[in-house]
N, C-alpha and C positions, 0 to 999 in steps of 0.2 A: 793614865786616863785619856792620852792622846787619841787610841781608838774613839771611843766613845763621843769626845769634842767631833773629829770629823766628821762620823756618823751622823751627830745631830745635824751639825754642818751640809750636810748636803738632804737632810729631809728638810731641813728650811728651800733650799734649794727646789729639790722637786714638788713638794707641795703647799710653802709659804704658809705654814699658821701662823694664824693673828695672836697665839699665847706660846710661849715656852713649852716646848714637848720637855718631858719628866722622866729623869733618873727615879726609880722605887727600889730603896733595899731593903730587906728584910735582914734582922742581925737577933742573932741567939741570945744577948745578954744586951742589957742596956750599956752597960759599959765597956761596950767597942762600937757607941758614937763616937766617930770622929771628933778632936778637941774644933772649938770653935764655932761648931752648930747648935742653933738655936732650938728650945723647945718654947713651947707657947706657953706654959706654965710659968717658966722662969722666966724668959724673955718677953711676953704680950698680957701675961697673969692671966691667961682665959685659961678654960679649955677647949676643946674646938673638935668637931670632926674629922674624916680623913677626908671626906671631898674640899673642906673647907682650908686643909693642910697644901695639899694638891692644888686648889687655886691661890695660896699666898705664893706657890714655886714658879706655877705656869703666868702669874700674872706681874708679879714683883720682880720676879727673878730670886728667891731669898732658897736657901736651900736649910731645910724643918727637919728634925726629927722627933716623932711621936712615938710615945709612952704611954702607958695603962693611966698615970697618974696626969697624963694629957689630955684625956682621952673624954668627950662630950656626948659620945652618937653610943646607945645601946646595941643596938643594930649592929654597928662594926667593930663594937666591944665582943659581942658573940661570936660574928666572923673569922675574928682574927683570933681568938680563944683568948680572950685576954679575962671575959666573967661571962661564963657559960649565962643562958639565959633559963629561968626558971620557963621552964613548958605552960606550967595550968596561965601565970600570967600575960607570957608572950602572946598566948588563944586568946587570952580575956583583951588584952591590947589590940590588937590586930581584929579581933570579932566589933570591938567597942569601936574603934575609929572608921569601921564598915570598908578598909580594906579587905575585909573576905566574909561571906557568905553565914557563915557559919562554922561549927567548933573543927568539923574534918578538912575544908577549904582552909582553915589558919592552920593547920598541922601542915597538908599538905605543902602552904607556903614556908612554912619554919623549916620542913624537912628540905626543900629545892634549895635550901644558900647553901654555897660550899664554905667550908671554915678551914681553918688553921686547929693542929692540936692543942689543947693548952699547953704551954710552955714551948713550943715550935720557933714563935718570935716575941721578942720583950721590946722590940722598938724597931720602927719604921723610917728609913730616912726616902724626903722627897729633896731630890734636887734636879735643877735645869741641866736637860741633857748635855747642850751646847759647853757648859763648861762645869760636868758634874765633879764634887766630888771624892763619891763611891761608886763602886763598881754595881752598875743596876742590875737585878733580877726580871726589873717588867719595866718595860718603857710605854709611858702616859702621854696622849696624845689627845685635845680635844680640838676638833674639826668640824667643818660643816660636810652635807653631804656626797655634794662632788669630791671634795677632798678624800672619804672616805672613801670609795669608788679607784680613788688613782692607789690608797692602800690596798686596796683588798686585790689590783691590778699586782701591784709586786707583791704582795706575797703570796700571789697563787702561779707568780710567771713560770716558777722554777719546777714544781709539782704539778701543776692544775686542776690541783684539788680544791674544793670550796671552800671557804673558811665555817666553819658551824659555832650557832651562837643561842641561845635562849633567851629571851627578854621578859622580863617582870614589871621594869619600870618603877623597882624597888629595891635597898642594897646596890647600887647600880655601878657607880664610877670605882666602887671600893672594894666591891663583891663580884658582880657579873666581869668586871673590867680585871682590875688588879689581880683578885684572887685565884679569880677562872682561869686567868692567862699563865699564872704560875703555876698552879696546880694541874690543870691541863694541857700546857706546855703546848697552848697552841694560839694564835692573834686571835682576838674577840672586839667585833663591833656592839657597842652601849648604847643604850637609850638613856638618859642622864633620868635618874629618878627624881621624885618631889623635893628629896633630901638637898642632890647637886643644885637644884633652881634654888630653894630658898635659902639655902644656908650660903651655899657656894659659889650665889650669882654666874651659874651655866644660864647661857642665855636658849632661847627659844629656836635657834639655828642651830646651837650645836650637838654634835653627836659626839662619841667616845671613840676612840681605836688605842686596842692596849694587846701588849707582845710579850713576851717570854725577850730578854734584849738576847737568847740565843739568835733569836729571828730574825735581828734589828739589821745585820750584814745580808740578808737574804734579801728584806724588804726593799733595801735600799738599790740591789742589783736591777731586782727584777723592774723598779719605779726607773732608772737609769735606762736597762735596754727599750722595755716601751715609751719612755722620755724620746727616745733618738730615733720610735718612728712615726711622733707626732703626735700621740696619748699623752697628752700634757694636763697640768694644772698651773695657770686659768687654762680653761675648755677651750681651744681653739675653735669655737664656731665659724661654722661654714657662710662666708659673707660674699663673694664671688658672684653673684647675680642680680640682675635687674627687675627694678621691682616695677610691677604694672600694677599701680595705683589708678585706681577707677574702673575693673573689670567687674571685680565685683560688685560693687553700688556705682552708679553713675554719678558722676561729678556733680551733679547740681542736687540730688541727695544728704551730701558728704557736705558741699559748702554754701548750698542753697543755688536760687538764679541770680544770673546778672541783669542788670539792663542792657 
């Protein structure tokens, strides 16, 4: 796991997030969790979401694994293929809460999430990258949006290709984020959906950055060479000049007259 610790290790370095960037592994059978990790069932007696799993890792530091029998979000229960969602209800859902327009606007959205096959994965582990540990499939990262800017800086340094993303503002940190990245085997920037703010407490600054961890040594190159010619995080702002204060309103506007 030494990789991976230094890895996190120096994205703390190049880009300081204020939570835990996230080991995510996907395991074919629930029993090859690792001994000694917590699930929320047994350990917290809830059940909980996956954005909800994801901020006990990035904010505790606790490393989760989640199960069907864990498992609280519909939504990512479908995702993940864990209980296919019946279609006529998911329409009747999604039409009924005026998330979408009408019965072809909710198909459309039902058909846009990418999923997992059923039986693909029986359990989910989140663990803190910095000292993950399992060997991750997707590294979870939530940031604000300068921060996301200096990733999308190293991982297009090497290729310069753009990173391509879709937004919904739905399914978001567990579908568009985790899923997308694994499944398309390529970084995706998030909008943290309704889900992530209320369940998950994602705040109003933050955004998502999630990677296939094939990427996580590219990210980190490419963040390192623009690091060294001054594309930094925090933004080094340009402060080097002298301010003429009172050109543009005259001084006695700005603090009234003297006698």
């Amino acid at each position: 796991m030494k990789k991976w610790h230094e890895l996190g290790k120096e994205l703390r370095r190049f880009i300081n997030p204020d939570t835990f960037p996230i080991a995510v592994r996907f395991l074919s059978h629930e029993s090859l969790i690792p001994k000694g990790i917590k699930t929320p069932s047994n350990d917290l007696k809830v059940k909980i979401a996956h954005c909800q799993a994801a901020a006990i890792t990035r904010k505790y530091g606790w490393t989760l694994a989640m199960t069907p029998n864990d498992l609280g979000c519909a939504i990512s229960g479908h995702t993940y293929g864990w209980k296919q969602a019946n279609k006529e209800e998911a329409v009747d859902f999604l039409t009924r809460m005026n998330y979408a327009a009408d019965s072809t606007a909710a198909l459309n959205i039902l058909e846009s999430l990418k999923t997992l096959k059923p039986g693909q994965c029986e359990a989910v582990v989140y663990s803190p990258l910095e000292w993950t540990k399992v060997e991750p499939d997707v590294v979870l990262i939530y940031l604000n949006p300068a921060q996301i800017m200096r990733c999308l800086h190293g991982s297009t340094w090497q290729t310069g290709k753009p990173v391509i993303c879709s937004f919904s503002g739905r399914a978001a940190s567990c579908t568009e984020g985790v899923l997308e990245a694994f499944l398309d085997q390529a970084p995706k920037v998030v909008v943290p959906g309704n889900g992530d703010r209320v369940w998950a407490a994602t705040q109003d600054h933050e955004m998502v950055y999630a990677l296939p961890a094939s990427h996580l040594e590219a990210l980190v190159q490419g963040l390192s060479k623009t690091h060294a010619k001054g594309i930094r995080y925090p933004i080094p702002t340009y402060l080097r000049y002298q301010p003429e204060v009172g050109l543009a309103l005259p001084l006695t506007e700005i603090f009234g007259k003297t006698e």
